[in-house]
C-alpha positions, 0 to 999 in steps of 0.5 A: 523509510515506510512503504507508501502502500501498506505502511510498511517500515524499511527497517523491519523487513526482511527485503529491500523496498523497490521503486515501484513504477505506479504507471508501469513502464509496459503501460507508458509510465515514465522514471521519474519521481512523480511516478515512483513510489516506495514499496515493500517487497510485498507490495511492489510484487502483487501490484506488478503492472496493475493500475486498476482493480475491482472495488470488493463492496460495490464491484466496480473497477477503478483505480488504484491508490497513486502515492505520488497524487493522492493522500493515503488518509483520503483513502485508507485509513488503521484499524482502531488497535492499528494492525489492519488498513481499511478501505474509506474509498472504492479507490481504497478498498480495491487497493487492499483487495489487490496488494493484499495490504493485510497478511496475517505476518504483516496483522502480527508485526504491527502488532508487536511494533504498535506495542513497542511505540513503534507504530504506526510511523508520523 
């Protein structure tokens, strides 16, 4: 029920999750479940057929996060009062960097959510 990008929960949005390719189809990736991840409107349009994108602190390309192989805590991590996603990685930087995982609408739901014990979800 959450975004397995920006962590997202299906029952706030105001848009259905979509199976996101993480190869996408147009580059070789396949329909089956270990090359599918949940994903927030936001997320699955901004990532479209991405799979690579610049690290913002040391410039370098590289890959973005694979739900599906690696762990979001390896990654990403929250912010102390839980409302921004940092990068612990190259991998992760470049991720929030491309998904834009950190819009301001987003910063204020998790907000109000975190506040109401709902947030972040186990």
């Amino acid at each position: 029920g959450v975004c397995e990008y920006c962590k997202s929960q299906a029952g706030y949005a105001t848009e259905p999750f979509a199976a996101d390719h993480i190869i996408p189809r147009s580059k070789g990736g396949q329909t089956i479940l270990e090359n599918l991840a949940l994903a927030c409107a936001g997320c699955n349009g901004r990532k479209y057929t991405k799979t690579f994108a610049r690290d913002p602190q040391s410039g370098k390309r590289v890959r973005l996060y694979n739900p599906c192989r690696q762990k979001w805590s390896r990654h990403l991590e929250w912010s102390d009062d839980f409302t921004l996603i940092m990068g612990r990685t190259r991998c992760g930087r470049a991720t929030i960097e491309a998904l834009k995982l950190n819009p301001p609408p987003l910063i204020a739901l998790r907000r109000v959510l975190y506040q109401a014990g709902e947030h972040p979800r186990p």
